[in-house]
N, C-alpha and C positions, 0 to 999 in steps of 0.2 A: 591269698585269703579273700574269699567274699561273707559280705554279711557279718563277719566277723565269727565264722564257722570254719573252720579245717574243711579244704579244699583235695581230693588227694590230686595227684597225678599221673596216678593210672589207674584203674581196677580190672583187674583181670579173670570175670568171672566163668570162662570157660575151664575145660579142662586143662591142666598147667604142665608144660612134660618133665618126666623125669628128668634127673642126670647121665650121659651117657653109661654105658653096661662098663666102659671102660674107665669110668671119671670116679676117682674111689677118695675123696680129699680126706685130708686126716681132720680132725674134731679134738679139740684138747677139753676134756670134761673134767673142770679142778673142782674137788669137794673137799671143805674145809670141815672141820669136822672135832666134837666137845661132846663128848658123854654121850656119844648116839651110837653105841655099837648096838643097839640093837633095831636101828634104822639102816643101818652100811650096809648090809646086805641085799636090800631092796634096793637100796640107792644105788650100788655098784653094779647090780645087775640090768637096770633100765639100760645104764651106760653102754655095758658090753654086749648087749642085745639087741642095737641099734644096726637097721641095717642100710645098704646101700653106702656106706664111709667108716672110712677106720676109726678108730677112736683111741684116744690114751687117756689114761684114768690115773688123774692126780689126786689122793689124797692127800690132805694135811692134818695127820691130828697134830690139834692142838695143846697137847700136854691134857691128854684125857685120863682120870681119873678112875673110867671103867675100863673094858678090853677094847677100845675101839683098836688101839694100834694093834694090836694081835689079831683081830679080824681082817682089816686091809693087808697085811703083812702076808699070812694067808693068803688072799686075795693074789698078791703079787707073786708067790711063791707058785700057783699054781697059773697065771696067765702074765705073761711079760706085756702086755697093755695095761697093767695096774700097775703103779709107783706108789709108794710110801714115802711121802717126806713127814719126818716128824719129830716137832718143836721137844723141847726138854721143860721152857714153862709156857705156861699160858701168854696170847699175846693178843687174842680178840679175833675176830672172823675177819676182819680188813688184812691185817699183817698174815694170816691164816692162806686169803685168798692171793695175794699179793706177790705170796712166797712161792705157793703152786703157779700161779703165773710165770715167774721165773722160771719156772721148769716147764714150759709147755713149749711146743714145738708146730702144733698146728697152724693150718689155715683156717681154721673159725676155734672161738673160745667162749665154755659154755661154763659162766659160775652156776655151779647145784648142791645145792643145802643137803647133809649126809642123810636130813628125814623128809628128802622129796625124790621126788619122781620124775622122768622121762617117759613119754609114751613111743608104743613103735611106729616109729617112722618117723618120730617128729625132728630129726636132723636130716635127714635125706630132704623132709619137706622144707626145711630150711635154707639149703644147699641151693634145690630147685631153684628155686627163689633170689638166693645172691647169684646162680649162673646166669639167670636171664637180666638182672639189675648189678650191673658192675659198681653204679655209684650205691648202692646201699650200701651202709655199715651195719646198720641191728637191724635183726629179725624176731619176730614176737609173736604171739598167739594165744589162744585161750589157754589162763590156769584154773583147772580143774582143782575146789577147795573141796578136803575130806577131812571127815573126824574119826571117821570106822576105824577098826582096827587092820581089817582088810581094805586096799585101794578098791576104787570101783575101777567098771570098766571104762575106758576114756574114749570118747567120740572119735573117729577116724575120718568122716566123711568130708574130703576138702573138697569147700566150694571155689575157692581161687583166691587170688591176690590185692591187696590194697597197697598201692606205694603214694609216700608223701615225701615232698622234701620236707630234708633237717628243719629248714627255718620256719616253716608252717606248723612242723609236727613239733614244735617247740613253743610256739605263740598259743596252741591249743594248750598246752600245759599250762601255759604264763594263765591264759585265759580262766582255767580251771581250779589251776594252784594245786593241786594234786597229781600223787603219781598214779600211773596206770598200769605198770608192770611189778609183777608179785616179784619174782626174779626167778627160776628155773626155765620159763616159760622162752625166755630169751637166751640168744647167741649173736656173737658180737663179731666183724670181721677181722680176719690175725692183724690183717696190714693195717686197717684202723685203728687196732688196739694199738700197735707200736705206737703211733701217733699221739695217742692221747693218753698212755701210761695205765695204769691200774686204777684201784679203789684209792681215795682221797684220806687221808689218815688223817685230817684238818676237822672232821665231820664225826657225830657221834653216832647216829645211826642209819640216816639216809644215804649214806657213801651209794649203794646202787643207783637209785634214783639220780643221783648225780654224773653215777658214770653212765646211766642211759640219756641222759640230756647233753655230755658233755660228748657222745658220738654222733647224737644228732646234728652238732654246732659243727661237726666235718665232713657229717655224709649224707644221704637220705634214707629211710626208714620204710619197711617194708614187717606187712600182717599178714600170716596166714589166717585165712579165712576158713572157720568149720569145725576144725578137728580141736579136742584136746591136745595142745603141744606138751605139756606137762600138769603133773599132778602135784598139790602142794596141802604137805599137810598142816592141817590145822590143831594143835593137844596141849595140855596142860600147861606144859615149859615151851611154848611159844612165845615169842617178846608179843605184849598187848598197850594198847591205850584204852584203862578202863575209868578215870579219873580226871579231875580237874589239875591237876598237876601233871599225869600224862598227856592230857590233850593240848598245854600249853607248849609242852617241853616237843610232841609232833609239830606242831603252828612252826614253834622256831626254828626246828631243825628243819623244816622243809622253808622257811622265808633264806634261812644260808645257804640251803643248797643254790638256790637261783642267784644269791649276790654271788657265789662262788661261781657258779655256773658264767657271771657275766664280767668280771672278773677277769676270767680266764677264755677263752676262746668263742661265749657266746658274745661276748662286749666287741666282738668283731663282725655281727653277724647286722643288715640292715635294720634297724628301728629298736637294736637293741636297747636304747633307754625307753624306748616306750614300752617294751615288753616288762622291763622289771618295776616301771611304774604301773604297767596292769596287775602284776602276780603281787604286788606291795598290796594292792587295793583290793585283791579278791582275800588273800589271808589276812588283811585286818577284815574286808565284811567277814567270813568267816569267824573269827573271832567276836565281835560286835553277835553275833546270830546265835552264836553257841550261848550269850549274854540272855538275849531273850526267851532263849528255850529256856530257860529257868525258870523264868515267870510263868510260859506258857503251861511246864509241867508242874506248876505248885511247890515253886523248891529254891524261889527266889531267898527265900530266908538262911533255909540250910545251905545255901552253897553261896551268901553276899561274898565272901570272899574271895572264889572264884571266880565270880560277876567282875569285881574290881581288878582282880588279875588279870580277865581278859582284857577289859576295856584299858588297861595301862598299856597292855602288849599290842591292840589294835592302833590306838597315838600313837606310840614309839615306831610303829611299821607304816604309817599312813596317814601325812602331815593332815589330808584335809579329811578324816575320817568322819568329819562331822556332816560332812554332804553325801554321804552314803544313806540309801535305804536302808539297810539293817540297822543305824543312829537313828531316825527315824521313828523306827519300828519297835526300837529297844526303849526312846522316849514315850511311847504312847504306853509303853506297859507301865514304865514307871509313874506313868502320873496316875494309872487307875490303880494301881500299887499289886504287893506279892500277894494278894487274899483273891482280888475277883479276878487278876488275868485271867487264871486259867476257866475262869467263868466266864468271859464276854466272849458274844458270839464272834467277832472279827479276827480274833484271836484263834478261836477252836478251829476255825474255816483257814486260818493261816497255816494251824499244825497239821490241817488235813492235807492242803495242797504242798505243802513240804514232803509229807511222806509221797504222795503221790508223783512227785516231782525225782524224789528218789530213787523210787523203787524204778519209772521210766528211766532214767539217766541207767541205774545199773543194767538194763535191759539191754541197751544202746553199747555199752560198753561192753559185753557180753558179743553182742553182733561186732561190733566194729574195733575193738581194742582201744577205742578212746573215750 
């Protein structure tokens, strides 16, 4: 690490070569899958359409309620790379994925949401990629978000390669406190995954993020660079955080994933206490900030009691939270109170450069995957 910025250690921006005409690796594509038969058939076909590696196609319904299992079933009846496992009751997308794990057989393992998408080539270009990098375990790339009803079309044009070690492309997270990967977009290596088991059943919603962080702690991390690797959709029954209670319940679930994370095999990794003392201090500021957008948008009042729920959950995460900027920041509002913040000019110029600060970082991430 320099600067206290994600260093990589390669970037490969020429052209990057295929995998031998003869190198055909298998790909286990497990889709777990709840009331979306009428996503499976777009999902299952990204899969079997993939070219330059074989693929097998694990579905898991999960004690679906619509025809999902009669579609995948279908599915398998007419091409022997599709499997149907399927639950009798519901069990959650962890146990869902967990169980399609069991049954995969491949050398790379790709979890895909039954209402997302594969683009073409994006496993060959992944392949590419762990052939020429033995130590990578995950591979990642642009996910393409859509709301249409129709997918658009997904960028192909790959500019080449960025690899980081595990322990770098981990400290950028600690750094960040957010994850960076939607989850179809990525694939995971078979031998890796032995290593470090499946999805985390200890976790309520960020089990991905966890198992992307918990292969980083084994292996190094490598980004395609350019293309859309997959498409993920965005609609109605997607899980969201649109609330003071949701933004609290994401804060904690993502402060567990990293003690879980350190815990277990990142707590072996150099400077790991100082890493979960960084990612402690970025989701309490984060929390503390979420405090002051209140006042900045006029809404300190309506929402005191999310104010007080962040700032308990920012303490509770981050003994010295009172020495952060965002404390700070959140004091200067309270003393001009909930009526004029969002009227004083230092304030309006702070909500400016926050979004500004935003919209760049999403830009950045967009180009770099981080």
């Amino acid at each position: 690490m320099t600067n206290n910025r994600l260093v990589p250690m390669a970037v490969v921006n020429a052209p990057v070569p295929a995998p031998p005409a003869d190198r055909r690796p298998l790909v286990s594509v497990i889709i777990p899958c709840y009331n979306y038969a009428r996503f499976l058939p777009e999902s299952v076909g990204s899969s079997l359409s993939q070219e330059g590696v074989d693929v097998e196609v694990i579905v898991v319904d999960d004690a679906s309620k619509d025809d999902s299992a009669e579609v995948a079933s279908a599915f398998a009846a007419r091409d022997p790379r599709v499997r149907l496992v399927r639950h009798t009751t519901n069990t959650g997308h962890v146990v869902a994925f967990n169980d399609g794990y069991a049954e995969a057989t491949g050398e790379f393992i790709v979890r895909l949401d039954a209402d997302d998408l594969l683009t073409p080539g994006s496993l060959s270009r992944a392949v590419a990629l762990f052939d020429a990098y033995p130590s990578v375990g995950l591979v990642y790339g642009h996910p393409n978000h859509f709301e249409t009803e129709t997918p658009p079309e997904p960028k192909t044009e790959l500019r080449g390669w960025t690899i980081w070690s595990g322990a770098d492309w981990i400290a950028e997270r600690c750094r960040k406190g957010f994850n960076c990967i939607t989850t179809p977009e990525a694939i995971i290596r078979g031998s890796v995954m032995k290593t470090i088991g499946g999805l985390d059943t200890r976790l309520r919603f960020a089990q991905d993020m966890e198992m992307w962080l918990r292969t980083a702690a084994v292996s190094d991390v490598g980004h395609v660079d350019g293309p859309d690797q997959a498409l993920h959709r965005d609609h109605a029954t997607s899980m969201s955080v649109t609330d003071g209670a949701g933004e609290l319940t994401d804060m904690t679930e993502r402060r567990t994933v990293f003690e879980v994370l350190f815990e277990g095999p990142g707590g072996k990794l150099p400077g790991a206490d100082r890493m979960l003392e960084t990612v402690r201090r970025q989701i309490a500021s984060e929390a503390v900030t979420r405090a002051y957008h209140a006042y900045d948008r006029g809404q300190a009042q309506e929402r005191e009691k999310d104010i007080e729920i962040f700032i308990a959950f920012a303490r509770e995460t981050y003994a010295r939270v009172e020495e952060l900027p965002a404390w700070r920041a959140l004091q200067w509002r309270q003393r001009v109170g909930p009526k004029l913040s969002p009227l004083t000019p230092p304030f309006v110029a702070s909500a400016v450069l926050r979004r500004l600060k935003r919209d760049a970082d999403y830009r950045d991430w967009v180009r770099t995957g981080v």
